[in-house]
C-alpha positions, -999 to +999 in steps of 0.1 A: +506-590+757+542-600+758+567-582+735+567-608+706+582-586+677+618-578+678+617-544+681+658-542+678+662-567+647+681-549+621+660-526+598+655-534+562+664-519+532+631-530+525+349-517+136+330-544+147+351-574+141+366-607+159+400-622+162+383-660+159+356-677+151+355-695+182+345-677+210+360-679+254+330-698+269+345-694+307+353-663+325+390-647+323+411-663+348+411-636+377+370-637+373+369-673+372+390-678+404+372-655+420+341-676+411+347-709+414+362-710+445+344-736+466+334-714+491+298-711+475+269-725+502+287-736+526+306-701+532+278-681+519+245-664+534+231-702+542+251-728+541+251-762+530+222-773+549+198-750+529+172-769+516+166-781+481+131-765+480+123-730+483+121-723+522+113-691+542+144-677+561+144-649+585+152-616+566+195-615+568+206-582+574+217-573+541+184-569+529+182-536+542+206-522+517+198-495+496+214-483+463+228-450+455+234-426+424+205-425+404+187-453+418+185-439+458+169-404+438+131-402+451+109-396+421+079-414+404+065-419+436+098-441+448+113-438+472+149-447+463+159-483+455+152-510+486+142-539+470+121-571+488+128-559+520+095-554+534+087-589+523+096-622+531+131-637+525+128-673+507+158-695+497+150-711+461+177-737+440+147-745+411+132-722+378+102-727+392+108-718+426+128-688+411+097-676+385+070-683+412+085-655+437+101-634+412+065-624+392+048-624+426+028-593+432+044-594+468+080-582+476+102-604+482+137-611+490+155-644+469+179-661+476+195-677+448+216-708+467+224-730+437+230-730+398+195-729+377+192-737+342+168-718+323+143-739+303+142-732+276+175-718+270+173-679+266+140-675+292+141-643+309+120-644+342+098-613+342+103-600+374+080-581+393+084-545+414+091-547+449+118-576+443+156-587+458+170-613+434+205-620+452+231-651+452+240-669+484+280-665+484+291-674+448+263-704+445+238-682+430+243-690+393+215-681+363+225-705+333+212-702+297+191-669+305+180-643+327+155-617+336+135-594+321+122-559+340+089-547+321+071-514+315+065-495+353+080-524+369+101-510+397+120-509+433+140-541+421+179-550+434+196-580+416+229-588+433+258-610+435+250-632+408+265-653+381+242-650+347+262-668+320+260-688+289+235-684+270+259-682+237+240-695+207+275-701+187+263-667+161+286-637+176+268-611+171+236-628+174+206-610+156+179-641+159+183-647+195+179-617+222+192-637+244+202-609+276+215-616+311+191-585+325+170-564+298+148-535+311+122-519+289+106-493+310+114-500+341+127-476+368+147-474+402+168-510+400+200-513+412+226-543+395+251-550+417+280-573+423+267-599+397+293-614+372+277-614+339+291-634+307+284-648+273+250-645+263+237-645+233+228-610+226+237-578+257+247-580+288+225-557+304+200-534+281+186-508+294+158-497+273+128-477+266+132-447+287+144-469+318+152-447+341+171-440+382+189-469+370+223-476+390+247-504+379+277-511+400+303-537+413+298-560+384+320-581+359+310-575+327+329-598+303+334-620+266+304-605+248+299-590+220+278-564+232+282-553+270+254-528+278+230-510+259+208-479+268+183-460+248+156-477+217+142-441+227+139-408+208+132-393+245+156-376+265+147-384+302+166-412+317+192-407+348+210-436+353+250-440+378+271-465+363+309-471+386+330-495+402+322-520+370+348-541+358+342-544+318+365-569+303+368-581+267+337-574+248+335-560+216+310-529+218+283-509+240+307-507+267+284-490+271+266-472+241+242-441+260+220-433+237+199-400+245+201-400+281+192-372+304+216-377+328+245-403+325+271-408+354+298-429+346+326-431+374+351-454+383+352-480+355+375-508+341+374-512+309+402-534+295+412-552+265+440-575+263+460-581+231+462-616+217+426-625+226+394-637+204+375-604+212+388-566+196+371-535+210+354-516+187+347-491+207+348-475+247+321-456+266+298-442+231+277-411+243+246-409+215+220-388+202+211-363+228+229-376+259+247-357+289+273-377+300+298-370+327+328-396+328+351-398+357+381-411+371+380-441+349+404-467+336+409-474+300+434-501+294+441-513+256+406-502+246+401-488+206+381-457+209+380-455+241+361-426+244+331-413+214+308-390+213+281-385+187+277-345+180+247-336+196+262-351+227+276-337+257+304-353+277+323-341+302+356-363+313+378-357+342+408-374+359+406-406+338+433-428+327+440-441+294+469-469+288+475-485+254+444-475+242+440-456+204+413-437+182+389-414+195+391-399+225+367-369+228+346-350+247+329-317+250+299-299+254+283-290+287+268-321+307+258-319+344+268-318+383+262-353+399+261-343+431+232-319+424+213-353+427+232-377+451+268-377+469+293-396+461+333-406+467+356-409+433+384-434+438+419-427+422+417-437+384+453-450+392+440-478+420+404-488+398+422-521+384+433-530+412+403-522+434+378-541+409+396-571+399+399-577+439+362-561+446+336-565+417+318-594+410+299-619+433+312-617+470+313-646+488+295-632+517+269-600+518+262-607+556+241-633+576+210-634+590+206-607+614+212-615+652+190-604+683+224-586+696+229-570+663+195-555+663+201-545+699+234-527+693+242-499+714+254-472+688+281-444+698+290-413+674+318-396+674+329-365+654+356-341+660+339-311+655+315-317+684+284-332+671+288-363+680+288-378+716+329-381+718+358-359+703+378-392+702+377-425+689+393-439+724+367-418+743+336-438+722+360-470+735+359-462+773+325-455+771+318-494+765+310-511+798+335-545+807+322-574+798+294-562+772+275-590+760+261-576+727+273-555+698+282-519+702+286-499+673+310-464+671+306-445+641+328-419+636+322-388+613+345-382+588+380-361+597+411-368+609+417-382+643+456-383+656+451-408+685+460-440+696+432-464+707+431-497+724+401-522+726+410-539+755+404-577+761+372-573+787+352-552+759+340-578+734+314-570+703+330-539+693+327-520+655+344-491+649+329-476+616+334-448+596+303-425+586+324-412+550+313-421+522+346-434+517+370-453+534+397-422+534+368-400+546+375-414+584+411-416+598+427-427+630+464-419+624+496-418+652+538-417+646+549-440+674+577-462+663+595-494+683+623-474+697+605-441+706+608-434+737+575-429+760+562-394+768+562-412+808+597-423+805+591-458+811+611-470+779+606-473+744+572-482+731+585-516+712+568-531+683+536-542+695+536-510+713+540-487+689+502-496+674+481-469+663+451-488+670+459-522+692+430-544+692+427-573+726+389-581+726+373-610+706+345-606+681+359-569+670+349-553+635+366-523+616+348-509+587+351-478+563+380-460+575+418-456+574+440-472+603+480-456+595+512-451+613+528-414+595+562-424+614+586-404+593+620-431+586+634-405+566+633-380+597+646-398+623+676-419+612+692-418+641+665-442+660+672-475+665+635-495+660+618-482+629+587-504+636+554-487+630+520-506+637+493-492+625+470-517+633+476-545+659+451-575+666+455-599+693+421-614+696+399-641+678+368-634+655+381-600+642+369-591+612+390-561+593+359-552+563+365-523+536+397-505+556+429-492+549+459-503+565+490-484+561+528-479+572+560-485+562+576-516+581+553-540+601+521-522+591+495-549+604+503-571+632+478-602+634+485-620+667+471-639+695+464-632+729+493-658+738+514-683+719+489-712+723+456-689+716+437-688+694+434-657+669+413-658+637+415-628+615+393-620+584+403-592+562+384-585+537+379-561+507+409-540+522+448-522+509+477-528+532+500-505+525+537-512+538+571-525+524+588-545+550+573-574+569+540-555+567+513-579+576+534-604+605+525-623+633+512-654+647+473-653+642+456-676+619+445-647+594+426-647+556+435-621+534+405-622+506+395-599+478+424-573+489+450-552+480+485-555+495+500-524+480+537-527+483+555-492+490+590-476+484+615-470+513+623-439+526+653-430+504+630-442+470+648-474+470+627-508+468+631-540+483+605-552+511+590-584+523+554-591+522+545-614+552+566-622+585+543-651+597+552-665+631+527-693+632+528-721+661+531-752+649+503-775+639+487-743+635+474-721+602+491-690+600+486-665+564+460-669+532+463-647+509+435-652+486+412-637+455+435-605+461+463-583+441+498-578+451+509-544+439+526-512+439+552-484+422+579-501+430+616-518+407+606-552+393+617-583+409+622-560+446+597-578+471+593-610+488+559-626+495+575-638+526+599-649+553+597-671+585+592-647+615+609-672+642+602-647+669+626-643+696+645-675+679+622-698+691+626-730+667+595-748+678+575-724+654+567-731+623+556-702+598+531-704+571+516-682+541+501-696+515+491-674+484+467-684+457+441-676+430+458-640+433+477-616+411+512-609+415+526-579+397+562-576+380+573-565+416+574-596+431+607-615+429+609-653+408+622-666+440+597-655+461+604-666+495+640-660+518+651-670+547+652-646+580+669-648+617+693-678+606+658-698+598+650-712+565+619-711+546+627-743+530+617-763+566+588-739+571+554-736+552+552-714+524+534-723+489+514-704+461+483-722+438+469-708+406+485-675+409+484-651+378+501-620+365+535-609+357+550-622+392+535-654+388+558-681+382+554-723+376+567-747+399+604-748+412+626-756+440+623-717+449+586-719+443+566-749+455+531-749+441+499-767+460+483-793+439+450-792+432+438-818+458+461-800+482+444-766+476+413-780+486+424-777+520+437-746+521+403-725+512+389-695+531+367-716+553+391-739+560+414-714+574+386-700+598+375-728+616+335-727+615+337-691+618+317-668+590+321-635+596+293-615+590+290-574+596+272-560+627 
């Protein structure tokens, strides 16, 4: 493509008690706008066209998901956690549509695709084995009850679901066992991305030796009691419990009551002064439980961490801020990964990750495609065991013009390359095998004014990409994408530009990565000025300080992290977004996502009109909303660049939160509510819903 970026523009310095009687009936704010987005059907696994009654639907692809910890363990004649999905996939919006599947004797998958009242208010469905109960986008909502999981009943997934409200006005409620998911018996089910909320008794119990239980993604918040587990003198249940985002309730957060094997990992428990809800207490390890607790995040919690004395519990690497009481552990507890891997996030990034990542997505995937299921799949791994030592290699290996999906996984291990996906190979993924993100990564130094090992010039801005990406319909997933160009070591260059990723395509979709640089981390562009280039990011961290996401593509930023990153001398000052976006044209959304980092207060910009090579027919746009700003981000969040001025440009924030937030001004214009309605995550893609293959 042509050189668009500037590669010479200057470089910048870039006890059980309650505060009220009344109690929150809605979600906290960040949970709420997460939820009631109106992306829902029409942006979710169906659409809007789904039908009022319960319908058959070919089986989507998500359907073959499969849990881990505890629940992916084979035993009791299970073999790990799968769900419906050898059964059919119906779509149901009525109870009785819901109970009729749901206590089948036959597996099914079921897709929730609208709100359903329980009747009468505090029903729990007894759900059969063999079962997927799962929300389509954010629609799938469970009002006034929710479901119960009997004695032997097993092999059951409930995902990405709202169960809420079914508050009786008593606070801790000892007439009505009202629960959003109560299991007595049960074994190998997996609760997933679900936002539960203010019931009338738990959240979630676990009970009665249930057992390969694994509980993850979820929001768990304003209840007086957030999970339960034990109503057992027995010792024999193994149950994971990470990634949950626990939020202002009072106690069992959780309370593990003789458990065989208890892996917690990876948790958020907060609770924010000057509410109507107190913590009594943390994580409570009872009776004869083995816990192991890691790499958590304990934020203003009371007791954060108990222990009875028969109990053992292990804690490593957690984090513990503004919290008081006990804190304890001791005793010998168990290795996790005796039983199943898994991948510990930083304790430092959990907030961050969950309140961005937990909680109903708005897409799990679409129906599966006949060029999915015919994907070509290449591996590559550095140590030889796969079928290319390079990424690139994997890439030339793709004949021109493919018409269906080709899939390169890529072990784990460090790959210093450059790659380019050129515009004649659609369909492409590129896919790390780890078990985390970090676990794969393509990483080159190249900056705009290095000179080129041919010496045919300096590599420019565009150039310098570690990956550059030119062919439509491309996926990245699970892996790390970075430019190491060292700022601090080379002083003396003039171009300090460092891609790390570049697209110039349409239909790429950027799901579960890491993005990182320094200055102009992520270019999002176009093929040329008057193409078009729609870019989905989702789930992700961008990592940079100055300009660091830039370009002209029409681009969504959802449920991310923009992590905002010192210069090279420690100093910080930085600019979030350089858009360069054609007018009549949508340029940046940042939304459902944190802004972030160690960094002064009051040192970044959200943004600046990129009027690349001073062409004033441009006209830039980013628009950030329903996201948290951190203390970093200046009260005048927007400045001017290149002798252009935001002011006669596009830039706006809606129903922001946190301690960058800031009410409307001259310096900070502010969508209205009708004017937000335009500017949601499918309005910004055009008929496009991504969907991983």
């Amino acid at each position: 493509m042509t050189e668009q970026h500037d590669s010479n523009r200057p470089h910048q310095p870039g006890t059980h008690r309650r505060r009220r009687v009344g109690v929150l009936v809605g979600a906290p704010t960040a949970l709420a706008l997460a939820v009631g987005l109106a992306y829902g059907g029409s942006f979710g696994l169906f659409g809007a066209d789904a039908p009022d009654r319960a319908s058959a639907a070919e089986a989507p692809k998500w359907a073959a998901d499969t849990a881990d910890g505890f629940a992916s363990v084979n035993a009791l004649g299970q073999k790990g956690t799968y769900g419906g999905r050898d059964g059919k996939t119906v779509t149901v919006k009525t109870l009785a549509d819901l109970e009729k599947y749901a206590t089948a004797s036959e597996p099914y998958v079921i897709v929730v695709a609208g709100t359903i009242a329980m009747d009468p208010k505090g029903k729990e469905i007894k759900v059969a084995s063999d079962k997927t109960i799962v929300g389509s986008g954010t629609a799938g909502h469970i009002v006034g009850g929710g479901f119960f999981l009997g004695q032997g009943v097993h092999n059951v997934i409930i995902r990405n679901l709202t169960i809420r409200d079914a508050y009786m006005g008593t606070w801790n409620d000892k007439e009505h066992d009202f629960d959003a998911i109560q299991m007595d018996g049960a074994h190998h089910v997996w609760i997933d991305h679900n936002d539960l909320r203010n019931m009338a008794d738990g959240l979630i119990d676990s009970r009665k030796d249930t057992t390969y239980l694994t509980v993850s993604w979820n929001k768990l918040s304003h209840d007086n009691k957030a999970f339960g587990i034990g109503w057992t003198e027995n010792t024999t249940a193994d149950l994971t419990i990470h990634h949950n985002w626990i939020r202002e309730t009072e106690q069992r957060n959780p309370s593990t009551d003789n458990v065989a094997h208890a892996h917690l990992y990876n948790n958020y428990l907060q609770d924010d002064a000057g509410t109507d809800i107190t913590s009594s207490y943390g994580n409570y390890a009872r009776g004869n439980t083995r816990m192991v607790l890691e790499n958590s995040y304990f934020q203003g919690v009371n007791n954060p961490v108990t222990k009875d004395a028969t109990a053992a519990l292990v804690q490593r690497g957690n984090v513990f801020s503004g919290t008081s009481g006990r804190n304890e552990s001791g005793g010998t507890a168990f290795d996790p990964k005796t039983y199943y891997s898994y991948t510990l996030d930083k304790a430092a990034d959990v907030p961050a990750l969950l309140k961005s990542g937990a909680g109903p997505r708005t897409s799990l995937g679409t129906t599966t495609t006949a060029s999915a299921e015919a994907a070509t799949t290449l591996t590559v791994a550095k140590d030889g065991s796969g079928q290319y030592a390079t990424v690139q290699k994997a890439v030339d290996a793709v004949p021109a013009g493919n018409a269906s999906r080709v899939l390169i996984q890529v072990k784990p291990g460090t790959y210093r390359e450059t790659v380019k996906v050129p515009a004649n190979k659609p369909h492409v993924t590129i896919q790390g095998t780890g078990g985390s993100r970090k676990d794969t990564v393509i990483v080159e130094g190249h900056a705009a004014g290095m000179q080129k090992p041919d010496g045919s010039g300096t590599y420019g801005t565009s150039g310098s990409a570690t990956v550059a990406v030119e062919a439509d319909d491309f996926q990245a997933r699970n892996l790390t994408i970075s430019n190491d160009f060292d700022e601090k070591a080379n002083q003396s260059l003039s171009g300090h530009q460092a891609v790390a990723l570049r697209t110039a395509a349409d239909k790429v979709f950027l799901d579960g990565i890491i993005v990182s640089g320094d200055q102009d981390t992520l270019l999002l562009d176009s093929a040329a000025k008057g193409a078009v280039g729609r870019v989905y990011v989702r789930k992700s961290y961008v990592v940079g300080n100055t300009d660091f996401v830039f370009g002209r593509a029409t681009a969504v930023l959802d449920q991310s992290v923009l992590t905002l990153k010192k210069r090279w001398d420690g100093t910080s000052q930085g600019y979030v977004t350089a858009p360069s976006t054609v007018a009549g044209g949508k340029g940046f959304l940042i939304a459902n996502s944190v802004v972030n980092g160690d960094v002064s207060a009051r040192s970044f910009y959200l943004g600046r009109p990129w009027h690349a090579g001073g062409d004033a027919t441009l006209d830039p746009q980013t628009i950030v909303r329903n996201t948290e700003l951190s203390v970093a981000i200046k009260a005048a969040p927007w400045t001017d660049m290149g002798g252009f001025s935001w002011k006669d440009d596009r830039f706006a924030e809606h129903a922001n939160t946190g301690a960058g937030s800031g009410s409307s001004s001259s310096d900070r214009p502010q969508l209205t509510a009708q004017q937000a309605a335009g500017y949601e995550v499918a309005d910004w893609l055009g008929g496009w819903t991504p969907s991983a293959s």
